[in-house]
C-alpha positions, 0 to 999 in steps of 0.5 A, a space after each residue: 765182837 766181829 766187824 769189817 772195816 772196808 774189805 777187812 774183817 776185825 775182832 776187837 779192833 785187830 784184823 784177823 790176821 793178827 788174831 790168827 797170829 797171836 795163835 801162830 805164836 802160841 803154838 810156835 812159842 810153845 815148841 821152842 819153850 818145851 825143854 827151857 826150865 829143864 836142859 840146864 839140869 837135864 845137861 848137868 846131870 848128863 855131865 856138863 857143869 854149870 858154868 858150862 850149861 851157861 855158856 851154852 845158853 849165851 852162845 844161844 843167847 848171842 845168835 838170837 840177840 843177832 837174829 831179833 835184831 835183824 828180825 825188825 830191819 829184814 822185815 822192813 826190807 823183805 816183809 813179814 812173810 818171807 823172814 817168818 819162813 826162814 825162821 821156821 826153816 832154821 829152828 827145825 834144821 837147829 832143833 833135828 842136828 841138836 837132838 841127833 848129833 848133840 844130845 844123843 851123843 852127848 857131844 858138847 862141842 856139837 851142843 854149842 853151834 846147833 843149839 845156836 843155830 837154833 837161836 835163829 828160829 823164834 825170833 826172826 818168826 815171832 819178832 818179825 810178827 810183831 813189827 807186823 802187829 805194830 803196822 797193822 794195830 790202831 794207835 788207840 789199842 796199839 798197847 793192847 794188841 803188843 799185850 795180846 803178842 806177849 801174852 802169846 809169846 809166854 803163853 806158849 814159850 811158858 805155860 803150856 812150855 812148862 805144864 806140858 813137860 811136866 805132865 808128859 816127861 814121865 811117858 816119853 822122856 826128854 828126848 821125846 819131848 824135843 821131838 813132840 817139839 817139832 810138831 808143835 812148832 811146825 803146826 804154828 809156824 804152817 799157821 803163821 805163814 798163811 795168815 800174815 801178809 806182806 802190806 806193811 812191806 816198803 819195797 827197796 831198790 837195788 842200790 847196796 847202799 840203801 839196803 845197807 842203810 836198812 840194816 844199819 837203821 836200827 842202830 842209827 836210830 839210837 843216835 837220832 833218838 837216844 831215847 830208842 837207845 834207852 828203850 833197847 836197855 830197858 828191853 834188856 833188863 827186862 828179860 835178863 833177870 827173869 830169864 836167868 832163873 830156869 838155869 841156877 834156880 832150880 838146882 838151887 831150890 833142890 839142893 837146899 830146899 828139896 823141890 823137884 824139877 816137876 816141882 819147879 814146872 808147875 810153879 813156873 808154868 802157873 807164874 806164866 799163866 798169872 803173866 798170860 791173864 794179866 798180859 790181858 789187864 795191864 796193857 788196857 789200865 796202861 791205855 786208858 790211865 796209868 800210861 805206859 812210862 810209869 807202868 814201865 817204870 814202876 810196876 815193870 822195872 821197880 816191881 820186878 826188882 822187888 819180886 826177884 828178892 822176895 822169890 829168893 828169900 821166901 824158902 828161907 822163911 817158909 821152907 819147902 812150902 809148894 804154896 809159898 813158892 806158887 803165890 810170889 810165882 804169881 805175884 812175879 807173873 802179875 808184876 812182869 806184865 809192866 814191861 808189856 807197854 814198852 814195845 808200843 812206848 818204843 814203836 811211838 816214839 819213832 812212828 815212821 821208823 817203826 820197823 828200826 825201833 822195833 829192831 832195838 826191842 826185838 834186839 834188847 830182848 835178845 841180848 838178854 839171853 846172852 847176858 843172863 847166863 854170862 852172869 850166871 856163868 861168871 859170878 855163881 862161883 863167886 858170890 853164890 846164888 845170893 849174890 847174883 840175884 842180887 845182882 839181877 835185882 839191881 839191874 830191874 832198879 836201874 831199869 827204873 831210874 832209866 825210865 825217868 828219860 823215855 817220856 814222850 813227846 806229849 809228856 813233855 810238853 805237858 811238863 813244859 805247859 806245867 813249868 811256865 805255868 809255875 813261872 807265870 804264877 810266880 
């Protein structure tokens, strides 16, 4: 349903440019996700061991975790707009030199930095949005509008990241596919640029030292409000177990269960989908009922530490069973959704500061990038595939236990208003 508010056209609530924006994501998330449940077996097959393809993905995962921080705070300084256009422009640069001067030659010591380089594109373009979402969204749907973000974000990055290799990597290869990427991403990124404006934008003076400040206040904030502090952990929680799987979890499934990569594919891609329409649901229960700490905290944290087991252990009881493997897919993708209100959790507990909290979040999200092939790299030749889910599935556990702390303030006083109720009747 379509309506306008002063000047300003609306769907559901959102402004149209944030519509348009969450189909930018899509579109660019889609490009930058083409080749991520394959290259670590594609690399390995090419050569590289796995300890090797890890490390890969953490130097790509620290340069992201750097550029999602700095998404927040230089879209504080700058505006949307401009670090949007900077990140296009360094994924496509990142995205042309890997291909051509790494992948082709299979040059290691050129993977390493231009797969870095473009580390730097998705998030100062999508992260950057999404503190854009945060300005622009009412409060009363300001969850929602972070769910439709995600669900953006996975849809691209994981469904049609995952569906479209899968059907298009027998007629073009994965060469081929890198380069469709570009289209992809460029299409998105054109899109992006045009619609999000510059209003949230808090323009800064020319003084060094207030634009240092700027920088340095996502991590100020932490020691102002440790409860941001937490979040950004819960952030990186989040994302690491999950995010570790497209690197071991593959082989792992082939050598000892038999599922082929394409195999692997289809049932990441219909877990994503599962994300995509419940990224829909949740969001809205966690608004109107559940609220969005104990959705965090037992669906999101709890649940995930569950599913990470029961995805494990599922082929030891029901063998190379496709069906087995695609109904925990589901399950999994159902259960990650709990993890959507924690931007908004975040963003409301610092509302003048929305831009600084978002940079912890938008950092969190990176730094798990780094830390989920670290693990990998660092254990799977030690404890196994067992032993590092385990690992991961211990981290969703205390994800929990965290959540306990991040209540917010009208929780708190409802606790306070609870407890000298007790007293009083005492």
């Amino acid at each position: 349903m379509k309506a306008v508010i002063g000047q300003e056209r609306t769907l559901g609530g959102l402004p149209m440019g944030v519509v348009w924006g969450f189909v930018a994501t899509l579109i660019f998330m889609a490009g930058d996700g083409l080749e991520h449940a394959w290259l670590s077996p594609y690399l390995i097959e090419k050569g590289l061991t796995v300890q090797q393809s890890a490390t890969l993905f953490a130097v790509y995962g620290a340069i992201l975790a750097i550029a999602s921080y700095f998404s927040g705070v230089l879209t504080e300084m700058w505006g949307p707009r401009k670090v949007m256009i900077i990140g296009l422009v360094t994924w496509l640069l990142g995205q042309v030199l890997f291909i051509e001067y790494g992948l082709k030659l299979n040059n290691y010591a050129i993977m390493l930095p231009t797969y870095g380089i473009r580390g730097l594109g998705y998030p100062l373009f999508c992260y950057s949005f999404l503190v854009w979402v945060t300005y622009r969204s009412p409060d009363r749907i300001l969850a929602t509008a972070v769910g439709l973000f995600w669900a953006a974000w996975s849809g691209g990055l994981y469904v049609v990241g995952s569906f479209f290799p899968a059907y298009m990597l027998p007629k073009i290869g994965y060469i081929g596919l890198l380069w469709s990427a570009v289209a992809w991403v460029l299409v998105g990124g054109i899109i992006g640029c045009i619609v999000v404006k510059d209003d949230m934008r808090k323009e800064q003076k020319g003084n060094p030292k207030e634009k240092l400040k700027s920088l340095l206040s996502g991590f100020t904030i932490c020691i102002e409000q440790p409860k941001v502090a937490i979040g950004g952990v819960v952030r990186i929680i989040n994302s690491t177990g999950i995010g570790s799987l497209p690197i071991f979890f593959p082989l792992y499934l082939h050598s000892e269960y038999g599922f082929t990569t394409e195999q692997f594919l289809q049932m990441w891609g219909t877990m994503w989908f599962a994300n995509i329409i419940f990224n829909l649901i949740i969001p809205y229960i966690s608004d109107k009922w559940l609220g969005w700490r104990k959705t965090i905290q037992w669906l999101g944290s709890f649940g995930m530490g569950v599913m990470l087991l029961v995805m494990l252990y599922t082929p030891q009881v029901f063998g190379s069973s496709f069906l087995a493997l695609n109904i925990v897919g589901i399950l999994m993708g159902i259960t990650l959704c709990g993890f959507v209100p924690l931007s908004a959790l975040v963003a409301s507990l610092a509302p003048e500061n929305k831009g600084s909290a978002m940079a912890i979040v938008s950092f969190g999200a990176g730094m798990s990038y780094f830390i989920a092939p670290a693990i990998v790299g660092a254990f799977i030749g030690l404890i196994g595939v067992h032993g590092v889910m385990w690992i991961f599935a211990g981290m969703y556990f205390l994800g929990a236990y965290l959540m306990k702390f991040m209540k917010l303030p009208s929780e708190e006083k409802q606790d306070e208003s609870g407890q000298f109720s007790e007293q009083r009747a005492v």
